[in-house]
N, C-alpha and C positions, 0 to 999 in steps of 0.2 A: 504493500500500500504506500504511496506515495506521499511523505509528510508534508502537512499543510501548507501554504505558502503564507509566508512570513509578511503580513500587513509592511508598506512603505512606512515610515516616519518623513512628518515634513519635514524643513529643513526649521532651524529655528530663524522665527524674524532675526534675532540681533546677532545671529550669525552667518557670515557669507558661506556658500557651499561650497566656493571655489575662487581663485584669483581671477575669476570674469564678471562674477558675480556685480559688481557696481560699472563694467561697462555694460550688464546685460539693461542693470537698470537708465542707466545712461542710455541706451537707446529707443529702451520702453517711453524715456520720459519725451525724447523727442518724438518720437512718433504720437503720444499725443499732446505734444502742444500746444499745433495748430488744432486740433480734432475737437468739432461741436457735435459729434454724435450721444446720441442719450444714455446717461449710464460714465458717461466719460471723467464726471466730479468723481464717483465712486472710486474707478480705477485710478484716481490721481494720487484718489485718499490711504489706498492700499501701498503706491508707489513711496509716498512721502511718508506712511509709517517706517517702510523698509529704511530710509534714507536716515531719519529722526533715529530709529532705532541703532545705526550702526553708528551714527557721529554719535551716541551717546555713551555708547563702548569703549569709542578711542579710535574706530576704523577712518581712515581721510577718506571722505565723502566731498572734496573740496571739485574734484576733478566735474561733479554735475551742479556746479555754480550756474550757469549759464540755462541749463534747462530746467532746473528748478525756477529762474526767473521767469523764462519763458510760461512755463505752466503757472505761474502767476493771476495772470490774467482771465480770474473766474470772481464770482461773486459767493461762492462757498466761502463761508468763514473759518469756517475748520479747517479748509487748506489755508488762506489767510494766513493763520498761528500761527500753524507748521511750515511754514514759506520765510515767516521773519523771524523765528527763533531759528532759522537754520541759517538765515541770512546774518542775524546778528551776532553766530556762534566764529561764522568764518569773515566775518570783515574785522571783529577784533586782529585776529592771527595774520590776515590778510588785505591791506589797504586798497590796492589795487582792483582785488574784489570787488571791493565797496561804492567804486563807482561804474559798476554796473547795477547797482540797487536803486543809484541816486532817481533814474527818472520814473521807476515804477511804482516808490513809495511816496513820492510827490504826486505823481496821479493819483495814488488810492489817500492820500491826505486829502483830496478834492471830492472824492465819490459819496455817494449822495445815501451812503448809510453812516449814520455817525460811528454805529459801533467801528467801521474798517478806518471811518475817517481818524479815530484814537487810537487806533492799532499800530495803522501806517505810522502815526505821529510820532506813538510813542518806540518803534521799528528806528524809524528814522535819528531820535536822539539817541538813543543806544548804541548807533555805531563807533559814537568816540573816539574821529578820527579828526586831527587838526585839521587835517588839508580840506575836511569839508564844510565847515563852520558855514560857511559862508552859504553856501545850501540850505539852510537852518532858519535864516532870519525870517525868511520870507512864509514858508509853512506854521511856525510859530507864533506870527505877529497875527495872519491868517487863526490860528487855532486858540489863540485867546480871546478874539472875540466871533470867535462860533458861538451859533444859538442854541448849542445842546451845550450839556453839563456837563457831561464825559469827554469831551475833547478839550472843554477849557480845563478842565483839572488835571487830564493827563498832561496837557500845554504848558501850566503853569511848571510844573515838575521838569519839563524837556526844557525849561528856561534856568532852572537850575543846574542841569545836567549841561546845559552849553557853559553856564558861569565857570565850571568846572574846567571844562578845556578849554574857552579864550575869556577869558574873563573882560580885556577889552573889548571885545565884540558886544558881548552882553550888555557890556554898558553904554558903549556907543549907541547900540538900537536903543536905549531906554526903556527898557525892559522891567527893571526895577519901580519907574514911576509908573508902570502900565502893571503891574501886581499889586501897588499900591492902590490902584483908583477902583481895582476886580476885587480885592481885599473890602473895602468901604461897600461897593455899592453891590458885587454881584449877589443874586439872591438865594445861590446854591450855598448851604455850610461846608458842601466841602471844598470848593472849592476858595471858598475864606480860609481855611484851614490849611489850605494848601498854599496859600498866599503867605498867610502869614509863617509858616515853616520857613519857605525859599526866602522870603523877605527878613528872619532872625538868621540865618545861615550866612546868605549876599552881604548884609549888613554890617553882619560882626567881622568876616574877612574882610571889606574896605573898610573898615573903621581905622584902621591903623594908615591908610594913605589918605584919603577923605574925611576931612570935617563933617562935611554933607552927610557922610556915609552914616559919620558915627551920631551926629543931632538924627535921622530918622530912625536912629537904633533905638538913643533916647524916646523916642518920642512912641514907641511901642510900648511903652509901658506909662504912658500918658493918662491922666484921670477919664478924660472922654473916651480913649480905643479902649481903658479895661473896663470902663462900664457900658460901653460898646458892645462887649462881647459877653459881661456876666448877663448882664439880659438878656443872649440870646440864647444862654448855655445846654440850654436842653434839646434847642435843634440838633446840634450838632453830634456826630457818630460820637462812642467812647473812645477811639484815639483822639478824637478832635480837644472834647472835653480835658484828657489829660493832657495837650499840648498847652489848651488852655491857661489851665490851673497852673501849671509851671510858671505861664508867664507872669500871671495875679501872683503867685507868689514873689515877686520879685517887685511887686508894687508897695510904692509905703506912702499909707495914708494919712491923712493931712490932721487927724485927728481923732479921737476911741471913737465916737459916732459915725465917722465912716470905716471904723475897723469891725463894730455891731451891726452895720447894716450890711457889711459882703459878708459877713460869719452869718446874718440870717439867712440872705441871699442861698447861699453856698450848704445850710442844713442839709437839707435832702440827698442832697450827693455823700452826705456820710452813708446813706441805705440804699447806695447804688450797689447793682449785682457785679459788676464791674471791679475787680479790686485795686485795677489800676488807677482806677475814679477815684476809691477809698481814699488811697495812699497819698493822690495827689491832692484829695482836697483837707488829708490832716496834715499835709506841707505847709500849704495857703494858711492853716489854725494857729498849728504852733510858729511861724515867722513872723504873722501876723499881731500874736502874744506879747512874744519875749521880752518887751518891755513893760508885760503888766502882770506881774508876778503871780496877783490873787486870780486874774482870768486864764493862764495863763497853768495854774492847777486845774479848774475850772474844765478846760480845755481836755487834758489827760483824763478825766475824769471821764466826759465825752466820748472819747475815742475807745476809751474800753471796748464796750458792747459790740461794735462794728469792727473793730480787730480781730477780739475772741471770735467772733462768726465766723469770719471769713477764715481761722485758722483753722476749724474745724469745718467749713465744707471745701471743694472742689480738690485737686491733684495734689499730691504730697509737694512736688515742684514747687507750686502756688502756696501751699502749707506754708514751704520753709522760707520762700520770699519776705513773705506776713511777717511769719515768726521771730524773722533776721531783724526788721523794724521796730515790731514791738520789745524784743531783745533790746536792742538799742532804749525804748522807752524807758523797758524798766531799769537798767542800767543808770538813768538820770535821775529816775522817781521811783525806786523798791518800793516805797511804804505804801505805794499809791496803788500799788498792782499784790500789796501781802494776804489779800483777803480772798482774790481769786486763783490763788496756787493750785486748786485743784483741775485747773483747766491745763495747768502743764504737765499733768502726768502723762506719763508716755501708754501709747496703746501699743498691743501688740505688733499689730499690723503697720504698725508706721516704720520708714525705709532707718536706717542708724543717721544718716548725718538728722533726718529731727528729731530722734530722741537725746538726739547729742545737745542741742541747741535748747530743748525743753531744759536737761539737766542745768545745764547753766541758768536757767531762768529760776529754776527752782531754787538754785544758788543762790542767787539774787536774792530773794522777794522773804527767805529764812529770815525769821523773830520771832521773838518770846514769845508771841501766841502760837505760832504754827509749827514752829522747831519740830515737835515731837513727832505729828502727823506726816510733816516730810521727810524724818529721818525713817520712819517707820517706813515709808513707801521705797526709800532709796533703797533699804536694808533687803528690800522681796527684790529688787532688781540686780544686786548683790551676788541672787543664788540664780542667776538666768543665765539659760546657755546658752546667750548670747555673749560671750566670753569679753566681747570690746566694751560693751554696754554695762556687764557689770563691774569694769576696770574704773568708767567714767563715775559710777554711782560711788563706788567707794571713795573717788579724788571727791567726788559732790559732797559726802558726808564729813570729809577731813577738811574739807574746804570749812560749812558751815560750822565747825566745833573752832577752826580760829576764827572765826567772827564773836563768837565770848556767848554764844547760844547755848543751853542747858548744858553745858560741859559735861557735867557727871555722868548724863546717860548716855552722853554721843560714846565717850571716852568705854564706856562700857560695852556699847556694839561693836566697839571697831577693836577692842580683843576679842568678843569673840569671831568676830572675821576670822583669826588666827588659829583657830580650832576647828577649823572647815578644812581644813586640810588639803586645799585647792592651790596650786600653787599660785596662778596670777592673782588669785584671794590674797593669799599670804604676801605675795611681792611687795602689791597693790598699799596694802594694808602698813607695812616695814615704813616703806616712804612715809607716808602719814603718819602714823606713829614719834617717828624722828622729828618730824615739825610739829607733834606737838609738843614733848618735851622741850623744844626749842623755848616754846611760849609758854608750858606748864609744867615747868620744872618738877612743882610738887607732886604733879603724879606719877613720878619716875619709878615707886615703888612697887604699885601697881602694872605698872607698864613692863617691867623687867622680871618680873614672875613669871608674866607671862611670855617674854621674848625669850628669857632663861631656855626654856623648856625645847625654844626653836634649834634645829640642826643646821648649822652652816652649809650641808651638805645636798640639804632638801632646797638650799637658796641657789638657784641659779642665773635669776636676772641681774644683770649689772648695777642699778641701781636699787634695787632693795637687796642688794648683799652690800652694797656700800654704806646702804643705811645700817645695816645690823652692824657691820662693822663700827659706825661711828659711836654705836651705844654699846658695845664693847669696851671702846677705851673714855668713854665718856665715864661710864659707872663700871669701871673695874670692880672700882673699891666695893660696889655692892652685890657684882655676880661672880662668885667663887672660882667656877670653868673658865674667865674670860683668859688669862695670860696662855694657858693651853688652847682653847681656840684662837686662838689670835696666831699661835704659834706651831697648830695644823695649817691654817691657813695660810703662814711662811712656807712650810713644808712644800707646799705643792705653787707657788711662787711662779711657776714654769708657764702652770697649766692654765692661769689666769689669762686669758686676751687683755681684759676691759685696762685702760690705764687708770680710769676714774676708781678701777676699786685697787689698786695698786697704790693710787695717790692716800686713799684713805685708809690704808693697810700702814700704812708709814705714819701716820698721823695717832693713828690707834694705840698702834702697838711704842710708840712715845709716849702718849698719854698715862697708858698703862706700867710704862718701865718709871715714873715719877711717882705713881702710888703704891704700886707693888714692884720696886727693883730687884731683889733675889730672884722672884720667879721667871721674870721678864728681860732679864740679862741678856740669855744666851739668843730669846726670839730676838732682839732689838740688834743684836749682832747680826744673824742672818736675813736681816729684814735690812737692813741699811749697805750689809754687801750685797744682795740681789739689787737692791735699788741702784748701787752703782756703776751696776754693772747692767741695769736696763738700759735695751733700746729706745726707748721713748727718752724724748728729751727731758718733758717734764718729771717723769717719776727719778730718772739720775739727779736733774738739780736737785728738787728738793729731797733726795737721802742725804747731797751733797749739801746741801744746808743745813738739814740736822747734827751730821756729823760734826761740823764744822762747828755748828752752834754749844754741841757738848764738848765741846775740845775747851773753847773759849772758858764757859762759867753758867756749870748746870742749872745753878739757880737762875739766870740770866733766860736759859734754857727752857726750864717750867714756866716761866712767866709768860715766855712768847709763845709755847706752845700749848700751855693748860692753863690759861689766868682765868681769874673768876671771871666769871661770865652773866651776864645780866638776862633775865628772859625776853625773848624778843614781841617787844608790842606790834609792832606791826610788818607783816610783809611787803614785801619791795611789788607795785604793782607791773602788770607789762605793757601796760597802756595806757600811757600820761593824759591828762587832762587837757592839751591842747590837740591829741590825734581825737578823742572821743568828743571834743566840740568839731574839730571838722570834718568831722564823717556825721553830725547832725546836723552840719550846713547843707549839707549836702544828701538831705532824706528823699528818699524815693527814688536809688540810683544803686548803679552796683557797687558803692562805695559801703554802702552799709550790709549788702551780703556780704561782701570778701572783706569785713569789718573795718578797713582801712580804709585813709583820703584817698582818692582819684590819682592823685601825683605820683602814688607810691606803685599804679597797677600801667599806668598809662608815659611817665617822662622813660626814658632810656635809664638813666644815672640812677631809678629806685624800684628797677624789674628784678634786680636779684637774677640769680645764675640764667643764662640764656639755655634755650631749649636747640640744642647745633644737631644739624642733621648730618648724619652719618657718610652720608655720600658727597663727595667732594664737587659733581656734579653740580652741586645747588648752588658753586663758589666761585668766584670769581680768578682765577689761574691761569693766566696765558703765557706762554712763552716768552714773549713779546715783551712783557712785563719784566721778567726775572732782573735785567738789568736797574730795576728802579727797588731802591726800598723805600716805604713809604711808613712813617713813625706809628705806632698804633694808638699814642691819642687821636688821631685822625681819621681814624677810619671810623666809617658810620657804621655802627655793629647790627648791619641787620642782616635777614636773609640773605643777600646778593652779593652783597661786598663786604662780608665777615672775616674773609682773609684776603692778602695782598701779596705777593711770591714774595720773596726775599731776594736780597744780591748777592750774585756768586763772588761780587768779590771782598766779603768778610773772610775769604780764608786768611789773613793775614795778621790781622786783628789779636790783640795782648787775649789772654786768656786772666779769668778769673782765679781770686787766692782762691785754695783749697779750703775746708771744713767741713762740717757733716750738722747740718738739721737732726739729725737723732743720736749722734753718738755722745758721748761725755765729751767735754774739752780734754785735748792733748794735754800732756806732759811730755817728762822727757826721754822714755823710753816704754815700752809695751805692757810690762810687767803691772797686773791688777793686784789689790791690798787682798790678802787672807784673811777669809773670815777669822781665824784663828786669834788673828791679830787683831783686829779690829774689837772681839771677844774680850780680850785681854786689857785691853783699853777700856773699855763697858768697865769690867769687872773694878778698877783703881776708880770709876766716875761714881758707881753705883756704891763703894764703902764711904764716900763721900757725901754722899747725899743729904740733907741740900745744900752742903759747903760745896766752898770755890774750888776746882781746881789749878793750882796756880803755875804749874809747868806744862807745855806739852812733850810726850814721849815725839823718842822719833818716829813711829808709826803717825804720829798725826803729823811731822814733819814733811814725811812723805806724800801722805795726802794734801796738804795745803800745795804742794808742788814744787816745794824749796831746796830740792837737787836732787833728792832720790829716782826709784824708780818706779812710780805709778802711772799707772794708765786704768783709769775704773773701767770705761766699757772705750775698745779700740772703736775706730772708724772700720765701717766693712769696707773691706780689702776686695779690691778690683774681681771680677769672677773673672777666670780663665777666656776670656773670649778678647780677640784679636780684631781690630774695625781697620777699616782703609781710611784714613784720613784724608783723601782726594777724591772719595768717591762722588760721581756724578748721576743722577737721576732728572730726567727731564718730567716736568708736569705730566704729561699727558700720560705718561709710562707709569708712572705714580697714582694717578686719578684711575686709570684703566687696575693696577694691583688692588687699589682700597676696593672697586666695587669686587673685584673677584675674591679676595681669600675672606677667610674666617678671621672673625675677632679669636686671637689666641687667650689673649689674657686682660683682663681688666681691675685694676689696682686706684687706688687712693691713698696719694705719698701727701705728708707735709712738707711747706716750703717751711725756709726760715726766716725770722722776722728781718734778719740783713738780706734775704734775698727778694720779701716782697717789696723793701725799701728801692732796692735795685729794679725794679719790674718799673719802675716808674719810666727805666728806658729800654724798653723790650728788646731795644737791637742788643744790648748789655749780656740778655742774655742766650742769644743767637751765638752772639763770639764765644761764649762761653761753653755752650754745649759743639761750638766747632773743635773747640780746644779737645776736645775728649772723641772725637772724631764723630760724632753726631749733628749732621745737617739739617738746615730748617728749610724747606721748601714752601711754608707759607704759614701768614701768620698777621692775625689779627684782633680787632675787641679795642674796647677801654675799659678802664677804670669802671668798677671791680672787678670785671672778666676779661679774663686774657684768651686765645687761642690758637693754638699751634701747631703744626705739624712736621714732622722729624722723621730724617732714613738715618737706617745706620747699612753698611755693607760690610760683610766678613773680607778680611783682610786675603783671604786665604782662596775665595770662591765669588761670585758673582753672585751671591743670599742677600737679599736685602730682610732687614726689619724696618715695618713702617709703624710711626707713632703717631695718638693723635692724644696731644694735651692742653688738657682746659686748668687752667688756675686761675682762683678765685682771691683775689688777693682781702676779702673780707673775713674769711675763715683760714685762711694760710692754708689750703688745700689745691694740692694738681690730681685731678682726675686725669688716667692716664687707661688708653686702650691700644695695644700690641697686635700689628699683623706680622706674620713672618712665612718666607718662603719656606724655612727648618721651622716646624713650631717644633721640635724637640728643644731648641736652642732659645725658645720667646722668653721662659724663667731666665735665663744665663743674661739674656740681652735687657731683661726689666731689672735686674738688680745691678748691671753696669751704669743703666738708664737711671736707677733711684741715687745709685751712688753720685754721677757727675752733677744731678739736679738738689743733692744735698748740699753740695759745695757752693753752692751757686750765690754770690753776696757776702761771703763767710770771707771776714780781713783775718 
């Protein structure tokens, strides 16, 4: 029996079947052109999906420019669309193009249906080509005073969009007084609306050459245009409305009677469905206010109800927007939002970033009436497995107990936290903990019963092991175990990554050796030669300052490392009182989502680290170039021109002193101090205690650096690998290697603070990584961010390593990503690469 035969599959619209496939439609199209047979719109409609479909892919569909013009000529509006979104897709890319559109979209700006009449119009500004400007004035000047709605309002917008590319054209036709007089008189709202947009946009950019420019800017916020326009307010669509109220917001009135009569005006729009209505019409209240204290509560009071609503209906999206605002509210006025805290508890179903945002609120708005209620709720969120959320409710809890709220009980839930046995419970909880002792000394006794109990071994987050540590040599004196754990936790010294709890491991176990010296001797000895011998810069200095500190005069010693200490009243906040008034100048903007001013998300100088794309592609590197170096204050750090080649002829250039960002400072020979020794020195400081030491042994002579032979932690020693120091790579050889190999390796090295000093002249440190035979082939940014790229070639073989490093001169960090043609060899060539970029600025 002959098996079935197998159904065709069509071909898919947005794929061609074959490389004829778009001349096949290329000739479908022209055959029918000219064709007025019945049924001919259909077949056009089928041809023009195929077309739309494949330029939406990515396929060049460019080549059937011409006959898609041609097939133009119908009065289907559906081909219409599809005709000038294909037309408006390829005259961007293609100018030339574009004036073969010029006379067909002028014809249909004339034809005698308004809808194609706004099509065309709006077809025709969209091209965005200088050369054709001048094409422009004529259909424009035409399309503003058309007798339908929809072609003067697409009009008005196509007059902004010419401002855009000749701005003198725009104003030569007088363009601007002719949006001004469709502004006043036309009877459509939107097309007022749309006046007045183009008209604050046009304005504000000539205001800075034009007087003129800038008295008609003033004069938009004029007592007559904004009671012009609050009268009209209800005609007008919900975007209209919120362009509106923006602008009333920026009106100051002449005195409280006209500040009561646009707040009565303006009621209603607090109970619009609209929440962008809401928001912009509690902008217009409280700017309105701010100089009348008692209305101005009044107001907050107000806005409650119409907040709360809106946070609780439509998309969690819209949720968090609300949220983010009235966040901001209560932030100004807690006491005024302390009664409705039960409107911020979190729901199940709601996404983490608003339960995150609730918590905070709920932060907020804690006092003596409601303390209990919300520690109680935070405490069931606590045990949620939601593991991030119950992270935040425990900071939420430790938060409110330092605001000076029921102490006694908060202080009582958050040990038992520590009997849940959970670990980011317990972590969560250590941190907290430690700041409260900070601020309530007195319940250190309580607090350490129950820390007692805790195993350093069950701690693995870096920061609540840094905490358990601090309360270790805080209250030696009152948990028994602390000089043995303190001094397991020397033990294994290796196994430690964090530097933060290395820093506070040295701290501790100091603390510890002034209140209990016998036991804490020998840890204090192995804890100060590990530390000297660490790679992190910070944890060597200060072992290296302790030491040094005990050599001097131990009692000198305790004082600066364990002096009485006062309980701290108040934490340090992170956000000063002049950021949180300008992010409420600024209400009803994304300045108050991303809780920050405007300046901090939008100037260059306060983006913080750039977002660099991988492929070298997106950058500007020509060959052509190589002979110019161009400083990197100067370069404009964006997309396109992020980096600039460098000059091949820095090969000649002095090389940078040598040092190391990680290692200990030199001495004068290799040889590191023995714990032994070191031991033995303890032992003569610790029968001393808290008398002076008045001589130092030559062991400390040694370590101070005064001829012997110390060296605490060497600099790392070159790794075996050989570079060509004349190696040559051209751009395009370069740019072609990054898109092809694999990221081998990617690392985060510290700079040093002599070398971020030095970054000030990037070429500074191009010589310098020449000097070690690593070339820079391009290199870019400012201040804070640097960016760079580097080959290295094996002296031996024609192996290139190619680098790409970002430093951050705000954090003293180089992010550094490794291609290599041997990745066997990427580690050998990242630690040759960390070593010469440690030296770098080091006199």
């Amino acid at each position: 029996m002959a098996p079935p035969a197998q159904p065709q599959r069509s071909a898919s619209p947005s794929q061609p079947s074959g490389k004829g496939e778009v001349s096949d439609l290329k000739s479908q199209l022209r055959q029918l052109a000219g064709s007025r047979a019945p049924g001919v719109d259909d077949s056009k409609r089928d041809l023009f999906k195929k077309v739309i479909s494949y330029m939406t892919v990515g396929i060049d569909v460019s080549s059937v420019f011409g006959e898609m013009v041609m097939c133009s000529s119908t009065s289907d509006i559906v081909l219409k669309k599809m005709c000038y979104l294909y037309v408006g897709n390829y005259a961007k890319v293609n100018p030339d193009l574009a004036l073969l559109t010029i006379n067909f979209l002028q014809r249909d700006c004339k034809d005698e249906d308004p809808m194609i009449r706004g099509l065309a119009l709006r077809s025709l500004c969209s091209l965005r080509v200088a050369n054709l400007v001048e094409y422009l004035v004529g259909p424009l000047g035409s399309g503003l005073k058309d007798s339908n709605s929809y072609v003067r309002t697409v009009a008005v917008i196509g007059v902004l969009k010419l401002y855009h590319i000749s701005a003198v054209t725009c104003v030569d036709a007088d363009f601007p007084a002719m949006l001004k007089h469709l502004m006043l008189k036309d009877p459509d709202t939107q097309v007022i609306a749309n006046c007045l947009a183009a008209l604050q946009e046009i304005w504000t950019l000539e205001a800075g050459n034009s007087e003129e420019a800038s008295r008609e800017r003033e004069a938009l916020i004029s007592k007559p245009l904004i009671y012009f326009f609050l009268n009209r307010i209800k005609e007008f669509s919900e975007w209209a409305q919120s362009l509106l109220l923006e602008l009333v917001a920026k009106y100051v009135p002449t005195d409280s009677n006209e500040i009561f009569d646009i707040m009565n005006l303006l009621e209603d729009r607090l109970q619009h469905a609209n929440g962008a209505v809401v928001l912009a019409t509690i902008k217009v209240f409280l700017q309105l206010t701010l100089s009348m204290t008692d209305v101005h509560q009044q107001v907050y009071e107000r806005i409650k109800a119409p907040l709360l609503t809106l946070v609780s209906s439509g998309s969690p999206e819209q949720s968090y927007a609300v949220l983010s605002h009235l966040h901001l509210l209560v932030m100004r006025a807690p006491i005024l939002f302390s009664s409705d805290y039960k409107h911020f508890y979190c729901q199940y179903n709601e996404p983490f970033y608003v339960k995150k945002l609730k918590l905070e609120m709920l932060t907020a708005v804690a006092n003596e009436s409601n303390t209990y209620e919300i520690v109680t709720e935070l405490c069931e969120y606590a045990a949620n497995v939601d593991i991030p959320i119950a992270r935040e409710s425990i900071r939420a809890v430790g938060k409110i107990a330092l605001q000076q709220y029921d102490v006694n009980a908060i202080v009582d839930r958050l040990l038992q936290f520590l009997e849940m046995e959970k670990d980011y419970v317990t972590a969560e909880t250590l941190v907290l903990v430690k700041d409260l002792l900070r601020k309530y000394p007195q319940w250190s006794q309580d607090c350490i019963a129950v820390v007692g109990n805790i195993s350093s071994n069950n701690v693995q987050e870096p920061k609540a092991k840094a905490a358990l540590i601090w309360m270790l040599g805080e209250y030696s004196q009152d948990m028994h175990d602390a000089p043995y754990i303190l001094e397991s936790l020397i033990e294994n010294w290796e196994d430690e990554h964090s530097s933060e709890v290395r820093l506070h491991l040295l701290t501790a176990v100091m603390k510890c050796f002034f209140k209990r010296p016998p036991e804490t001797q020998k840890a204090l000895g192995d804890a100060l030669a590990a530390g000297l011998a660490d790679f992190h810069q910070d944890v060597h200095d200060r072992a290296l300052f302790y030491y040094r500190l005990l050599q001097y005069n131990v009692s000198v010693a305790e004082r600066v490392v364990n002096p009485p200490k006062q309980a701290v009243s108040v934490f340090a906040d992170t956000q000063n009182s002049e950021i949180k008034d300008r992010i409420f100048d600024e209400f009803n903007s994304l300045s108050v989502v991303y809780q920050k001013p405007s300046y901090m998300f939008t100037d260059k100088e306060h983006r913080g680290p750039f977002e660099f794309s991988d492929e070298l592609s997106n950058l500007s590197i020509g060959a052509d170039a190589v002979d110019t170096v161009v400083p990197a204050q100067q370069v404009d750090a964006n997309d396109k021109d992020l980096l600039l080649s460098t000059s091949e002829k820095e090969d000649g250039r002095a090389l940078s002193s040598n040092g190391s960002a990680y290692s200990a400072p030199l001495y004068d020979a290799p040889a590191s101090v023995p714990t032994s020794q070191i031991q033995s020195d303890l032992v003569n400081l610790a029968s001393g205690l808290p008398g002076h030491v008045p001589a130092a042994s030559f062991a400390i002579d040694d370590l101070l650096g005064l001829g012997l032979s110390v060296t605490p932690a060497p600099a790392p020693s070159p790794p075996p690998l050989s570079l060509n120091p004349k190696a040559v790579l051209d751009p395009g050889t370069f740019q072609q290697k990054w898109r092809q190999l694999p990221i081998s390796l990617t690392q985060e090295f510290s700079v040093s603070p002599q070398g971020i000093v030095a970054l000030i002249t990037p070429q500074a440190l191009l010589r310098h990584m020449q000097g070690h035979s690593i070339h820079c082939i391009a290199s870019g940014g400012q201040s804070p961010n640097f960016k760079f790229f580097f080959f290295g070639q094996k002296a031996e073989e024609s192996s290139n390593f190619l680098v790409e490093c970002i430093i951050n001169t705000s954090s003293a960090k180089a992010q550094v990503k490794i291609k290599a043609d041997d990745q066997s060899m990427s580690q050998t060539f990242s630690t040759l690469f960390q070593s010469a970029l440690s030296k770098f600025g080091v006199q």
